[in-house]
N, C-alpha and C positions, 0 to 999 in steps of 0.2 A: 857685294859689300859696299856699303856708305863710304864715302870720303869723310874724310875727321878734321871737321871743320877748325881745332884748336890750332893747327897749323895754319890753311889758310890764313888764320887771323894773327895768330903771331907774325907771318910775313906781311898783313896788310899793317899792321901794326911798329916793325920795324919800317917798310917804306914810308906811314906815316914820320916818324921820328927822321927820319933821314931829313925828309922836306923841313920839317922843324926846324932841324941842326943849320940849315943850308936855309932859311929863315933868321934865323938869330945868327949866323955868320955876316949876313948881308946886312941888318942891323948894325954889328957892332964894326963892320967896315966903314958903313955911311953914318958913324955915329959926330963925325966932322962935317958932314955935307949940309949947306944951308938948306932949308925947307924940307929936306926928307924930314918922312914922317915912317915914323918905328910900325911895321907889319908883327902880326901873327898868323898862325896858321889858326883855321877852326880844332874846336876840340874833339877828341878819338871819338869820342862819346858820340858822334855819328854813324861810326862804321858800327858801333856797338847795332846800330837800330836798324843798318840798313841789314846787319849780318843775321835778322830777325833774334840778336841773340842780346832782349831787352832785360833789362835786371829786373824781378819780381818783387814786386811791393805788397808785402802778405799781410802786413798789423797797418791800421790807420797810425802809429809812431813812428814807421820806418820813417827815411829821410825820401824826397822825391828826388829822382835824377833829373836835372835840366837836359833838356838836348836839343841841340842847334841845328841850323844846316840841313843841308838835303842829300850826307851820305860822301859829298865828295869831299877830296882834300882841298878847301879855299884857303884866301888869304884875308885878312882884313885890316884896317888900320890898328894898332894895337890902343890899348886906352892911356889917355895920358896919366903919366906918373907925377901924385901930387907934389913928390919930392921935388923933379924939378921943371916940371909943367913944360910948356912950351919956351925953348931958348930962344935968345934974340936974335938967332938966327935962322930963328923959323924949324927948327930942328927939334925931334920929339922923343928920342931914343935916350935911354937911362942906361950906363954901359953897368950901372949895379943890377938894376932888374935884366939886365942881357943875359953877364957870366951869372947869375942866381938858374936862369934858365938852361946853361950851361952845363952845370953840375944838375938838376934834373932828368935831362936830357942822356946824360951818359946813367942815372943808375935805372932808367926805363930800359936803355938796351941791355941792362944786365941783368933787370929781370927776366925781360920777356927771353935772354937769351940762358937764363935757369930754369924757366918756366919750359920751354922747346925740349932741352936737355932732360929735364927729371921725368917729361911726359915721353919721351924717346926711348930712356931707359924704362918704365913700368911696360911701354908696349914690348919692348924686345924679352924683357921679364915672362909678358902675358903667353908671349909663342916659342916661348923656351928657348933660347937664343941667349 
């Protein structure tokens, strides 16, 4: 029997979010510290490519998926926010675009953590259980 890779990937996919969280925590801690400069992590959208499990672009309309990175979970500077660009403190975090990422962050674990569950319950469904 194959391994079912949708798990795997909802675990790679929670770990990613975790580093996130733990990413935008560290942001809006040093959202006072002179010269920090606001991080993000790279986007899922890598694991998607390394997990060979790329989305299908069938009609030349479809939209193209960008995809970054080489698979792993990086960090990088995040982009600055036109709102309030670089503070005179040398400081580059936007604590609106931070908690915006906040509340994201929390409805990804809720899907991916209904997505886990409704796929748990059709397998135990499929072996009569």
């Amino acid at each position: 029997m194959q391994p079912i890779q949708l798990f795997a990937l909802a675990s790679r996919q929670a770990e990613w979010l975790s580093i996130r969280q733990e990413v935008v925590a560290t942001n809006i801690a040093n959202a006072s510290t002179p010269q920090y400069r606001a991080k993000e992590v790279v986007p899922f959208e890598t694991e998607l490519k390394t997990a060979g499990m790329q989305m299908a672009r069938t009609n030349p309309a479809h939209m193209e998926m960008s995809v970054t990175g080489a698979g792993k979970i990086g960090l990088r500077d995040a982009p600055l926010n036109n709102e309030i660009g670089v503070q005179a403190s040398g400081n580059t975090v936007s604590l609106s675009t931070e908690m915006a990422k906040t509340g994201e962050i929390k409805r990804q674990f809720e899907l991916n953590t209904q997505l886990v569950r409704t796929f748990h319950s059709m397998m135990m469904t499929a072996v009569g259980k």
